[in-house]
C-alpha positions in Angstrom: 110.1 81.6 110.0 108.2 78.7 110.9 104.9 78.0 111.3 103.3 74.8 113.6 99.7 74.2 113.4 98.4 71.2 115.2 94.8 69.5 115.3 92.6 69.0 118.4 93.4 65.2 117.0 96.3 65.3 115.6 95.5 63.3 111.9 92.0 62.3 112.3 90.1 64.8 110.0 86.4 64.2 109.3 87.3 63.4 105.6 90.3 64.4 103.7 88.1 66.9 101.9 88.5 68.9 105.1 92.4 69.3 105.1 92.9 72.8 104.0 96.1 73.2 105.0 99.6 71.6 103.4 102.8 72.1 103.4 104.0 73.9 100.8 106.4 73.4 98.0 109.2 76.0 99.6 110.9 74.9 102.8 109.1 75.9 105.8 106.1 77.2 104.5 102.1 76.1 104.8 99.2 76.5 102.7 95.8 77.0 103.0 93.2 77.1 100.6 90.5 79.5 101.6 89.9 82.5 103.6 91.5 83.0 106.8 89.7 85.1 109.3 91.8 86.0 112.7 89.4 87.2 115.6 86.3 86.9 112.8 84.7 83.9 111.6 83.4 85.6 108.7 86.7 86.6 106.3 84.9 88.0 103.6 88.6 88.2 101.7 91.5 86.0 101.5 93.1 87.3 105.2 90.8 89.3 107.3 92.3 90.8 110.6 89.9 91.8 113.3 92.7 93.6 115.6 96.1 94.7 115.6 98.8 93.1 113.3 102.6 93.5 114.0 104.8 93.4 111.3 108.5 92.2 111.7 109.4 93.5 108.5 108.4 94.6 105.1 104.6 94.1 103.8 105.3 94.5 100.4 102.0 96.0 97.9 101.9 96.2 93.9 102.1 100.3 94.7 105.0 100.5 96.3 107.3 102.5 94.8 110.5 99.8 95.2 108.6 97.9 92.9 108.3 100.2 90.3 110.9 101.8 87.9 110.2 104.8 85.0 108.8 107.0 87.4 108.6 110.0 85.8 106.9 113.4 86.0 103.8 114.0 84.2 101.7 117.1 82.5 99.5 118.2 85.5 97.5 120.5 83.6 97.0 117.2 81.3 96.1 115.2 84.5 93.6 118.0 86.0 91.5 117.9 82.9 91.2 114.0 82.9 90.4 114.4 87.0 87.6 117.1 86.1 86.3 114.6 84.1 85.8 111.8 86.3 82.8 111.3 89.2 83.4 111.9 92.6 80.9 110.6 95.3 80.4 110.6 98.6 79.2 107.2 100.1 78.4 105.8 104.0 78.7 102.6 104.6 76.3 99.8 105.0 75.9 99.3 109.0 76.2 95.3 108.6 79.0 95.8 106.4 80.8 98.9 108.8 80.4 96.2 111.9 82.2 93.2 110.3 84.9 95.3 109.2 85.3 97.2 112.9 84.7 100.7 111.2 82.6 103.2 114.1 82.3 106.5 111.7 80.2 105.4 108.8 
């Protein structure tokens, strides 16, 4: 894939302090250092996406289980104890908090 990003003025930057983005040390890629926020301006995390997002492949997360190996099968009566044992709660979210992230049912 590639990516094209071009300034309202192409190379005229208010200082170079302000250029966030670079090209990046693999072929065809860009960087940017800071949050991105698509249909926000307020990414409170490193990629915030107010919207739908279409994915033309894999989205690859630390849980997934091709990323794993020695699955195995634990003690469940074992792992009910330790779950009696923990605290549940209930929780609503903040209204501010609800709105930014585009969640109705609190």
């Amino acid at each position: 894939q590639r990516f094209f990003f071009q300034a309202s003025k192409p190379g005229q930057f208010e200082n170079d302090s302000d250029v966030l983005w670079q090209r990046g040390h693999v072929p065809e890629t860009a960087v940017y250092h800071g949050r991105v926020g698509i249909n926000t301006d307020a990414p409170d995390e490193a990629l915030v996406v107010c919207g739908n997002a279409k994915v033309m492949g894999r989205v690859m997360h630390p849980s997934d289980s091709r990323e794993k190996q020695s699955i195995r099968e634990v003690d469940t009566n074992e792992q009910l104890r330790r779950i009696t044992q923990m605290r549940l709660v209930e929780y609503d979210y903040k209204p501010e908090s609800a709105s930014v992230m585009g969640i109705k049912d609190t």
